[in-house]
Each structure stands twice: as C-alpha cells, then as structure tokens.
C-alpha positions in Angstrom: 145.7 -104.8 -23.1 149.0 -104.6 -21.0 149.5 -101.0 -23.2 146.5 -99.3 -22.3 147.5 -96.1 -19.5 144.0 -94.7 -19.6 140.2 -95.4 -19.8 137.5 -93.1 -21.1 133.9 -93.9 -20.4 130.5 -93.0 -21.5 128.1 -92.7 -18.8 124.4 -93.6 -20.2 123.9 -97.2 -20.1 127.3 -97.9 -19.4 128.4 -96.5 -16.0 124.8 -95.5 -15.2 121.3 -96.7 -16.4 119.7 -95.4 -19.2 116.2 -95.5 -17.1 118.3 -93.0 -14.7 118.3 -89.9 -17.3 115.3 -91.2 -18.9 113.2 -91.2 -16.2 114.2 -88.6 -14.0 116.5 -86.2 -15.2 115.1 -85.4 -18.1 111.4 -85.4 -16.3 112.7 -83.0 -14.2 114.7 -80.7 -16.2 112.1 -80.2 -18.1 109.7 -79.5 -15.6 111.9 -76.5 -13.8 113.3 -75.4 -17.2 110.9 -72.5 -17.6 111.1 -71.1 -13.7 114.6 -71.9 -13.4 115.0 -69.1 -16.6 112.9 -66.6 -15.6 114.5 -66.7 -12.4 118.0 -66.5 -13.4 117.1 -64.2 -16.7 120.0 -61.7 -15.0 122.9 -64.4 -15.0 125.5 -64.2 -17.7 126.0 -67.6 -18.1 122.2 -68.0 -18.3 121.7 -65.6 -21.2 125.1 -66.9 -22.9 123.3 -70.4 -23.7 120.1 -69.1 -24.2 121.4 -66.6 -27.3 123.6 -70.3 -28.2 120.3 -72.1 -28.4 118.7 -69.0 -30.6 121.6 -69.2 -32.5 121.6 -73.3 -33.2 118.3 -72.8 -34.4 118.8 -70.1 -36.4 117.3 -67.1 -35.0 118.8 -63.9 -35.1 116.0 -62.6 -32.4 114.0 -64.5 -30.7 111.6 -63.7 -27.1 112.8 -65.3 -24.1 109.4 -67.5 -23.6 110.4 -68.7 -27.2 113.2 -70.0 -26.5 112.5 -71.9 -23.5 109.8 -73.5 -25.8 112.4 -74.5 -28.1 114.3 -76.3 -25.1 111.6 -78.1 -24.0 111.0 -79.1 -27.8 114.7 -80.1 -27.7 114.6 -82.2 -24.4 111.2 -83.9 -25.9 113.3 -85.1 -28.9 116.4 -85.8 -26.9 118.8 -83.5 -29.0 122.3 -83.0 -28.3 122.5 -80.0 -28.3 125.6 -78.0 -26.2 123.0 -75.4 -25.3 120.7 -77.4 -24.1 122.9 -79.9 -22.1 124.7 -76.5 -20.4 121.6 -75.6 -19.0 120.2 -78.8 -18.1 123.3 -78.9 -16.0 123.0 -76.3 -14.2 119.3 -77.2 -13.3 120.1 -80.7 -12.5 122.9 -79.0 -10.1 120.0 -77.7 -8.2 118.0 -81.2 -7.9 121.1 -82.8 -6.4 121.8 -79.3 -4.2 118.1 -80.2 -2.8 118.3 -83.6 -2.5 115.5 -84.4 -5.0 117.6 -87.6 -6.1 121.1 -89.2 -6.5 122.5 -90.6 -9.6 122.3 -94.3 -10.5 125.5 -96.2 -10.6 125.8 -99.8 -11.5 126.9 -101.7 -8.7 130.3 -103.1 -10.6 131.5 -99.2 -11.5 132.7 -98.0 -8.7 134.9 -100.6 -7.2 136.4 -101.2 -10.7 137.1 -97.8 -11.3 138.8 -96.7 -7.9 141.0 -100.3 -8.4 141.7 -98.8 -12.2 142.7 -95.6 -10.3 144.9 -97.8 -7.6 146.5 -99.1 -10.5 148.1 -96.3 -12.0 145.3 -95.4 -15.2 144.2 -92.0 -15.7 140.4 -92.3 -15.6 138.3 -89.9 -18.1 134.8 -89.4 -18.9 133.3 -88.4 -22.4 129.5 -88.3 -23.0 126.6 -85.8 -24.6 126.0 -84.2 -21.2 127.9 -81.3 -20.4 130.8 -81.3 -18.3 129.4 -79.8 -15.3 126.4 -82.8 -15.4 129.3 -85.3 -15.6 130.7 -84.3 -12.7 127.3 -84.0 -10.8 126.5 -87.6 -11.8 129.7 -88.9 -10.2 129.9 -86.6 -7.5 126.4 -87.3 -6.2 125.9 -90.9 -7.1 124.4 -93.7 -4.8 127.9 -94.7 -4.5 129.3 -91.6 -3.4 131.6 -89.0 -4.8 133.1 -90.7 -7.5 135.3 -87.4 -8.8 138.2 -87.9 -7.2 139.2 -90.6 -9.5 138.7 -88.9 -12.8 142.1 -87.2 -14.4 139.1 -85.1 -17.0 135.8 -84.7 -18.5 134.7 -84.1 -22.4 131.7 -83.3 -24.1 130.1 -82.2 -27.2 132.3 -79.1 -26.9 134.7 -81.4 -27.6 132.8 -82.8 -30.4 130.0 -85.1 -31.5 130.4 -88.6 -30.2 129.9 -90.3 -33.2 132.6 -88.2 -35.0 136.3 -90.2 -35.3 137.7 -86.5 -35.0 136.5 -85.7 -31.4 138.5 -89.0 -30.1 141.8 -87.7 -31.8 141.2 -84.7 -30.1 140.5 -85.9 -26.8 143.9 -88.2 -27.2 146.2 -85.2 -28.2 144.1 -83.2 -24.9 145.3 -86.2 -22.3 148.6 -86.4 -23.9 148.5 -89.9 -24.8 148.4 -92.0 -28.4 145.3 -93.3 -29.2 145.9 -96.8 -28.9 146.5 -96.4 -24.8 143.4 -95.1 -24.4 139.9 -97.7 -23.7 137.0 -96.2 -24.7 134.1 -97.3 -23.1 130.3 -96.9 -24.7 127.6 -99.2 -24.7 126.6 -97.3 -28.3 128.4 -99.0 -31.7 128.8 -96.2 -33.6 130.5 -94.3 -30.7 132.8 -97.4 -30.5 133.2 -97.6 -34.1 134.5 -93.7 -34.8 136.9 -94.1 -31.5 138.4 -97.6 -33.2 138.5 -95.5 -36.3 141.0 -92.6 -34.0 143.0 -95.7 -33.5 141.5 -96.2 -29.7 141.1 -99.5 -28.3 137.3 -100.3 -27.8 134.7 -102.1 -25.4 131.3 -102.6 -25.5 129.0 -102.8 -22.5 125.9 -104.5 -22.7 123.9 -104.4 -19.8 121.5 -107.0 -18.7 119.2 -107.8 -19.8 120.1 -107.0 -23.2 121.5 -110.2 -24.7 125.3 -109.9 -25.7 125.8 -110.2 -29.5 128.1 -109.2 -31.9 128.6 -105.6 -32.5 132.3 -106.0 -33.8 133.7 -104.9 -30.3 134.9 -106.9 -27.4 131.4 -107.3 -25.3 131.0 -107.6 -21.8 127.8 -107.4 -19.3 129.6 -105.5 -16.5 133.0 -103.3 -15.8 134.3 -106.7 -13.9 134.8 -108.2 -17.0 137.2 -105.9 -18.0 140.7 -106.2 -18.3 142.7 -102.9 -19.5 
C-alpha cells in the first residue's frame, strides 16, 4: 500500500473498546443529561441542539423537559443522531474536565499511530461521535494526548457512515484521491461504502472476536498494518 498518504480511522472497537462507550460514556451521559440542560438552558449552543433534536423528531414546539426525554430515549436506543452526539460531547467534556475517567485506548494504537505520523501520513479520524468527543477521546486517553497527531476530524455532519457519499466528501475535504486514503472500521458496511468511494479498506477485529472473512483485509491489532 506503498500509495496510501493518509489513514482515517473509526474509533469504537477499533482504536478504542466498544465496552469503553458502552459502559461508561453512555451510562454517564445519560445520567447528567437532564442537570447538565437545565443548567446551561441560557447557552446558545445548548438551545441550538436542543431545537435540532425537536426538529429531527419532528416537532415544531416542544417543552424543554420533553426534549431531554427524547435524548435519553435516543441514547437508550443508541441513535446517531448529530444532536444528540453534540451534546453528549459537551457533557462528556465535563467528565474528563473532573477526572471522572479517561478514555480506553488499545495498547497497539498509539505507538502505531505516532510512527504513522513520523512517517509522513496525514492521520484523520471519522466516527458517529461528534467532533469535539473525538477529540476528547484522544486528548484524554490512558495513553495520553493523542491530538497532536491528527491532520482532522469528521462526523455525521459530514455524513452517515454507512453512506459511500460521506467518504467522497471527506477525500475532496483532505485534498487527496480516494485511493490514498486507509479507512479504518471494525464495522463492514462502513468498510464496504468507503471501498465503494474508491478508498482502500481494513478491517479490525479485535480479540476475542475470531477473524473471518468480511471481504476486507482483517487484522487483530493496528501492528498488523502496513499502509
């Protein structure tokens, strides 16, 4: 892969465990959803997702107290919403802020990526957490701040990860064609539509999930890779 000048990566189960979000940013998210928007019910940015979230669902008014119940509806089902991840952000930004947990990081990530970075590749990250929560994961993660090394972040502003159209765009947004970009994901449809954009493709699959064939090149760690 001699050709490839830049690598974009998921982050859930493939930079960081799944078990990670799962278990405790989502937990706690949802826990300080409702205090965190009654306490910042004045901030702009605040009330900008929260009328985004009315307006996903449909609402054209909606009570404040309803709409935190549709959030925690939202994070219960796991939605990708743009809305949702915006403000799960910002509360997460808080947990790290207090110390209340850093982000898990698979052993193999770091080193690979910062030798990826000493090489010359332009590192970038694309997954269904919003921008600001990528950059929180890396830049409080149990291997340190990882941020430095990324060149720039997408998300589902971007567009939907299983879309072939949001990888174009993300190629034509670092400048480069499609087939010098590595996409990362540990997801097959994600790997499908950015194959489809003309991107090269590999799949992690973390132990212990058993390696099969997923019509991607598999590996079990970032060590195994060879851009």
């Amino acid at each position: 892969m001699s050709d490839i000048r830049a690598v974009l990566t998921d982050i859930e189960g493939t930079t960081s465990s799944i078990d990670f979000v799962k278990d405790v940013l989502f937990p706690y998210a949802r826990q300080h959803l409702p205090a965190f928007v009654e306490t910042h019910a004045d901030d702009l940015e605040v009330q900008h997702w929260l009328h985004e979230a009315a307006k996903e669902a449909g609402w054209v008014e909606a009570k404040r107290s309803e709409v935190i119940d549709l959030l925690i509806r939202w994070i219960d089902e796991d939605r990708k919403a743009t809305p949702l991840k915006a403000l799960q952000g910002m509360i997460w930004r808080e947990g790290y802020a207090s110390k209340a947990y850093v982000s898990h990081m698979y052993p193999d990530v770091a080193g690979r990526l910062k030798a990826w970075h000493d090489q010359g590749l332009k590192l970038y990250v694309y997954s269904s957490g919003s921008v600001p929560a990528q950059k929180l994961m890396f830049g409080h993660s149990e291997s340190g701040d990882l941020t430095p090394l990324f060149s720039g972040y997408f998300d589902t502003q971007t567009g939907h990860k299983r879309e072939t159209e949001s990888y174009r765009r993300i190629a034509e947004a670092i400048g480069l064609p499609p087939s010098q970009v590595l996409f990362l994901s540990d997801i097959k449809e994600e790997l499908d539509a950015a194959r489809t954009a003309g991107m090269r493709t590999t799949q992690l699959v973390r132990p212990p999930q058993p390696l099969t064939d997923a019509g991607h090149p598999a590996v079990a760690d970032f060590d195994a890779i060879v851009p």
